[in-house]
C-alpha positions, 0 to 999 in steps of 0.5 A: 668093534669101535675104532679105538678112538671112538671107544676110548671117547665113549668110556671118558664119557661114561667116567665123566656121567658116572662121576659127575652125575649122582645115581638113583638110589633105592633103599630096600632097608633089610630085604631084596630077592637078586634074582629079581634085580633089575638093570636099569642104568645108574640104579643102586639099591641099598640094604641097611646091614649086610654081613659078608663071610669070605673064605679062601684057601692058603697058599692056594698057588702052591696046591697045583705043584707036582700034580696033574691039572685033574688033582689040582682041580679035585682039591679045589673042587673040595674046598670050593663046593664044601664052602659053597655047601655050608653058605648054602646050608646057613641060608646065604642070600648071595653066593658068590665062587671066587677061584679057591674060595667063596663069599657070602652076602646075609641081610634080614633076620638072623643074619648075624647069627647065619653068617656066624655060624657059616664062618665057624663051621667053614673054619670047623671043616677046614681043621677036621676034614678037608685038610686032613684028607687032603694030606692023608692023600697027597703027604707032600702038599703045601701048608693050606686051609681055609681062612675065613673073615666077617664084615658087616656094613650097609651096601649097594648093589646094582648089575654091570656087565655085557649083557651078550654073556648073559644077566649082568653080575651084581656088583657091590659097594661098600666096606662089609665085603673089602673088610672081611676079604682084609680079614681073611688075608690076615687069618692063617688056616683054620682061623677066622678073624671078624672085624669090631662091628661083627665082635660087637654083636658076637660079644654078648652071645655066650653060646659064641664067646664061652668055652664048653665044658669040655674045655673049660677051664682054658683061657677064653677062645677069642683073642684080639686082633688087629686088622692091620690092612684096615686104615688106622683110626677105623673102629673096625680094625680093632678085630677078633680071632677065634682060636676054637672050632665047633666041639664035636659034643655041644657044637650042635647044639651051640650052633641049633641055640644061636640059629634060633636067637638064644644068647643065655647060656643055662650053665654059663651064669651070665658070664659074658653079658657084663663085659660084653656091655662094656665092649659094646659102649667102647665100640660105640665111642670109637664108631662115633669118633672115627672120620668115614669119608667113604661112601657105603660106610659101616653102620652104627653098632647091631641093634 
């Protein structure tokens, strides 16, 4: 080790370059393979539109309570590994494990569509399965469940990290991964809040915004919800909350129909595509209006 003098004078160093030098940076527009990021210094790569899905678990700090190390660790293996699963499932370009939750990168095709899907079926399994069973075996455990947000934004990456503990971790900038762990922060469990810009995409899918007809007729399934941990005047913080789960009868086939890029429901009669072309020209006078001053912003709506 340095002496303290020495390593304290090679980190304001290391502050002054970062800051007052611009990094290299390299766009890979809709592609990249992490596994094959390279770590060369001060080298970022872009992706033009990455959607981040964070799951964790509500008041994962109480879970532990009256229980051994060995059950702590068994229920958080179940919501962790069941989560990881389902990213897995949906084709997730990075996975992420963080404590009692996980986080999702999607980017190229059908990425709106994979880490939509993932985000229903996270909240699915959270209502009908993991915490079910976990009550069923301890009745006493806290209130939890997993929560579940959705950002989307351009990001950078590069890898930091001591090289001594293996490859160096990737590390991301930009809004889509801060601004889908605010949304899950404001979810309750079994709930999934996406920000404005993943609304804009989901609002003219009927597959996604319709209720099926085991439930209709019910008031719609979304409902509006701001993302108050989002700064005021970001478009993004006008989100929305999904108040259903996948059904266990067209669920299935909802989810087989958004995958492979339908949006028209047969039996929906085009219900949703009116008001989701208005949503999508006020989305897109709010995103022009709003002041991003930092880097890595959010880009215009989906295409």
């Amino acid at each position: 080790m340095k002496d303290l003098t020495t390593l304290l004078a090679d980190v304001d160093d290391h502050v002054r370059v970062a800051l007052d030098v611009p990094p290299a940076e390299i766009d890979r527009g809709d592609y990249l393979d992490v596994t094959q990021l390279p770590t060369e210094p001060r080298t970022w790569h872009k992706l033009s539109d990455t959607l981040a899905v964070l799951a964790d678990m509500k008041n994962s700090t109480k879970l532990g309570k009256n229980k051994s190390t060995v059950a702590t660790a068994s229920i958080y293996d179940a919501a962790t590994g069941g989560v990881v699963h389902v990213f897995s499932d949906f084709e997730a370009d990075y996975i992420a494990v963080q404590g009692d939750g996980a986080l999702a990168l999607f980017w190229g095709s059908r990425r709106y569509e994979r880490a939509v899907c993932a985000g229903i079926t996270i909240k699915t399994f959270s209502a009908d399965s993991l915490v079910p069973r976990l009550e069923k075996k301890w009745p006493d455990i806290a209130m939890t469940g997993l929560k579940v947000g959705i950002g989307n934004s351009p990001l950078l990456v590069r890898r930091i990290g001591n090289p001594r503990w293996g490859a160096p971790e990737p590390v991301w900038a930009g809004h889509a991964v801060n601004y889908a762990a605010k949304a899950a922060q404001q979810a309750s469990r079994h709930q999934m809040i996406v920000t404005a810009g993943v609304w804009n995409w989901i609002s003219g899918n009927e597959y996604l915004t319709l209720p099926c007809p085991c439930l209709a007729p019910i008031p719609p399934i979304w409902m509006d919800a701001t993302i108050f941990r989002l700064p005021e005047g970001d478009p993004d913080r006008s989100g929305k909350l999904l108040l259903r789960e996948w059904c266990p009868v067209h669920g299935p086939g909802y989810c087989a129909a958004v995958l492979a890029g339908q949006s028209a429901r047969p039996d929906a009669g085009g219900r949703a595509r009116a008001p989701a072309i208005l949503a999508r020209k006020r989305f897109e006078r709010r995103w022009r209006r709003a002041v991003r001053p930092v880097p890595g912003a959010p880009p215009g709506p989906a295409e």
